[in-house]
C-alpha positions as CSV (number, residue, x, y, z in Angstrom):
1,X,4.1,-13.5,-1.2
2,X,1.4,-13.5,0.7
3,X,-1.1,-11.2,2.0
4,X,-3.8,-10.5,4.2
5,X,-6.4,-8.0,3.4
6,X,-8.3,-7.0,6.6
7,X,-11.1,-4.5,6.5
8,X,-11.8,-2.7,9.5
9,X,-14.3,-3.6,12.4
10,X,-17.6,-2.2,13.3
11,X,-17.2,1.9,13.3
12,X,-19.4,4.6,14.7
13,X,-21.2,7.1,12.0
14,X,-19.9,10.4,11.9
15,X,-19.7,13.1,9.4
16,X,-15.8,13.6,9.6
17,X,-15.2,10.0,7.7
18,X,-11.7,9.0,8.6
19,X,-12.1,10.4,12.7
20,X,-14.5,7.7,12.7
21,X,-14.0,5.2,15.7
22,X,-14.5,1.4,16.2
23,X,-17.4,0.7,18.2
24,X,-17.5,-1.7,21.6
25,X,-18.7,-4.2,19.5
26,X,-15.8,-3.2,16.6
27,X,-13.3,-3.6,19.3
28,X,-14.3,-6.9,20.3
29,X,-14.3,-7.7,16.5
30,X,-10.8,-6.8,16.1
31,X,-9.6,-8.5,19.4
32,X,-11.4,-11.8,18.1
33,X,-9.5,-11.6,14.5
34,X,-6.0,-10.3,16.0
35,X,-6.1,-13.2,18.5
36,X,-7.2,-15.8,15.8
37,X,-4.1,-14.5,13.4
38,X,-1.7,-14.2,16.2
39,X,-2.0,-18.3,16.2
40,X,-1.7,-18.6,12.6
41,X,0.8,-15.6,11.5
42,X,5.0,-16.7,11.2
43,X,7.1,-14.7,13.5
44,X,7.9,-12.1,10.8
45,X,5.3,-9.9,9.1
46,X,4.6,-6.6,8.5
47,X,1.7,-4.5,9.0
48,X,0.4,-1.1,6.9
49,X,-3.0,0.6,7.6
50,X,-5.2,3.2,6.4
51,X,-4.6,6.4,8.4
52,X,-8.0,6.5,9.5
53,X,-8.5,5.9,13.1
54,X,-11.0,3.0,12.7
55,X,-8.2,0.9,10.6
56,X,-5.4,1.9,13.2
57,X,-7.8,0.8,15.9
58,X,-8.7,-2.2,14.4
59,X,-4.4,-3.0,13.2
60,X,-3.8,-1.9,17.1
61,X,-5.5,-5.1,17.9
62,X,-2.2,-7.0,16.5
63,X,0.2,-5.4,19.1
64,X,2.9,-5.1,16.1
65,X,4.7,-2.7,14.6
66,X,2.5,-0.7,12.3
67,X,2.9,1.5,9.1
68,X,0.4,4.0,7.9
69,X,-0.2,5.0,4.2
70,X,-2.5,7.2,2.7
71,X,-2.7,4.3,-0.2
72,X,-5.1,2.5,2.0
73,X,-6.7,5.4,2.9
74,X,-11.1,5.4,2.2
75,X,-12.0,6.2,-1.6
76,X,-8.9,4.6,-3.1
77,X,-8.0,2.3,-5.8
78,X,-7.1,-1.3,-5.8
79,X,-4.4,-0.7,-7.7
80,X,-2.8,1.6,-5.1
81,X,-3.5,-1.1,-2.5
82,X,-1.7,-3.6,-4.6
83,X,0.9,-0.7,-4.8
84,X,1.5,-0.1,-1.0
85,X,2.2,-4.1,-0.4
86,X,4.4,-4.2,-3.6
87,X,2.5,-7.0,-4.5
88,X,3.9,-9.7,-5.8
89,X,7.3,-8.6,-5.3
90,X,8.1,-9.6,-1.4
91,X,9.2,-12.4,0.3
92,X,7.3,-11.8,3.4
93,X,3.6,-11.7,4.7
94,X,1.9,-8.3,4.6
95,X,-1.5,-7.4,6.5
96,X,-3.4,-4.1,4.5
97,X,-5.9,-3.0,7.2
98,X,-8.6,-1.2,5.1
99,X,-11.7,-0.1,3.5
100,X,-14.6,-1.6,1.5
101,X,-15.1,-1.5,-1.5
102,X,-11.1,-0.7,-2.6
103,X,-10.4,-4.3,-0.8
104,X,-13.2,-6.1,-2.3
105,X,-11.6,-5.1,-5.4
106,X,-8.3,-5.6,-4.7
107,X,-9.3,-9.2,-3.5
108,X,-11.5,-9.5,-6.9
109,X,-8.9,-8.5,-9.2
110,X,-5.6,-10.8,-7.5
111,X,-8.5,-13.9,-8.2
112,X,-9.3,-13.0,-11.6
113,X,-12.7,-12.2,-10.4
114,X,-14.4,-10.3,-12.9
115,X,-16.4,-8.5,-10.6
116,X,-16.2,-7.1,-7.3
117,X,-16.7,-9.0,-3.7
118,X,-17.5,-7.9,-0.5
119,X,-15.8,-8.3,2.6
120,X,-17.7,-8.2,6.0
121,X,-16.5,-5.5,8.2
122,X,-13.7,-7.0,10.8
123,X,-13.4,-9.7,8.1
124,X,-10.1,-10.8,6.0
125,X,-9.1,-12.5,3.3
126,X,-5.6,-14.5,3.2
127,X,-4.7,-14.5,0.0
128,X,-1.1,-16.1,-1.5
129,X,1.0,-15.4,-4.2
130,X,2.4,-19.4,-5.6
131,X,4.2,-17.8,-8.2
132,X,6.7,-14.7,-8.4
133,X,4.5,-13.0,-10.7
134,X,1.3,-13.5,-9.0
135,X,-0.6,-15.6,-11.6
136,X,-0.9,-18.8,-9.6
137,X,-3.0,-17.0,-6.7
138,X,-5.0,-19.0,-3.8
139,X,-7.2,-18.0,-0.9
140,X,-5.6,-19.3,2.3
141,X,-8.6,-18.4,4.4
142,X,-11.5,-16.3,4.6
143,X,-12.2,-15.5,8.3
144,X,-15.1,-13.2,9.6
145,X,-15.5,-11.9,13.7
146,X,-18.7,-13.7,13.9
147,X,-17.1,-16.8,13.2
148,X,-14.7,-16.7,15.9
């Protein structure tokens, strides 16, 4: 299996937290990574978001089919992220589009990482199951918007 965890682009403040919208310089964030894993991504994969508007604006970017789930959603677990992807169980790529820190962790804790790591907003991690229990784990990449 593999899967990419994507955190969301740049968002505007706002005291309702998941009305919250990607900023110009978000949705030139998310146009850089979409176009970048566009050339990379195999013809089939699957995409599940956070309900919150700045994850569906950012997993927009992608022009594919999207699902939502509330797994993904701000304030959650890793373990419910690992949850939504059925990770390690399929056979086919998945991109979370999320939130910080719940994919930091979820990134930490497929590594063996004892702690937690951060992931730069627009940013993703590529991250591949060699085994079909997901012990033997590699990153494939770690791309950020400013690098694009």
């Amino acid at each position: 299996m593999e899967l990419i965890l994507w955190r969301h682009a740049e968002a505007e403040d706002g005291a309702d937290d998941m009305e919250r919208k990607l900023t110009a310089k978000g949705r030139k964030q998310a146009e850089r990574v979409a176009a970048w894993l566009h050339s990379q991504l195999p013809k089939s994969f699957r995409v599940i978001s956070s309900p919150a508007k700045r994850a569906l604006q950012t997993a927009k970017a992608l022009q594919a089919p999207m699902e939502t789930s509330e797994l993904l959603a701000p304030g959650r677990f890793a373990a419910e992220i690992l949850r939504a992807v059925d990770w390690p169980n399929r056979d086919e790529l998945i991109i979370a589009v999320g939130h910080q820190p719940t994919l930091g962790q979820a990134a930490s804790r497929l590594l063996g990482h004892g702690g937690d790591l951060s992931i730069q907003k627009g940013a993703l991690w590529w991250i591949e199951a060699r085994d079909t229990a997901g012990r033997d784990v590699r990153v494939r990449a770690v791309i950020g918007p400013d690098f694009l």
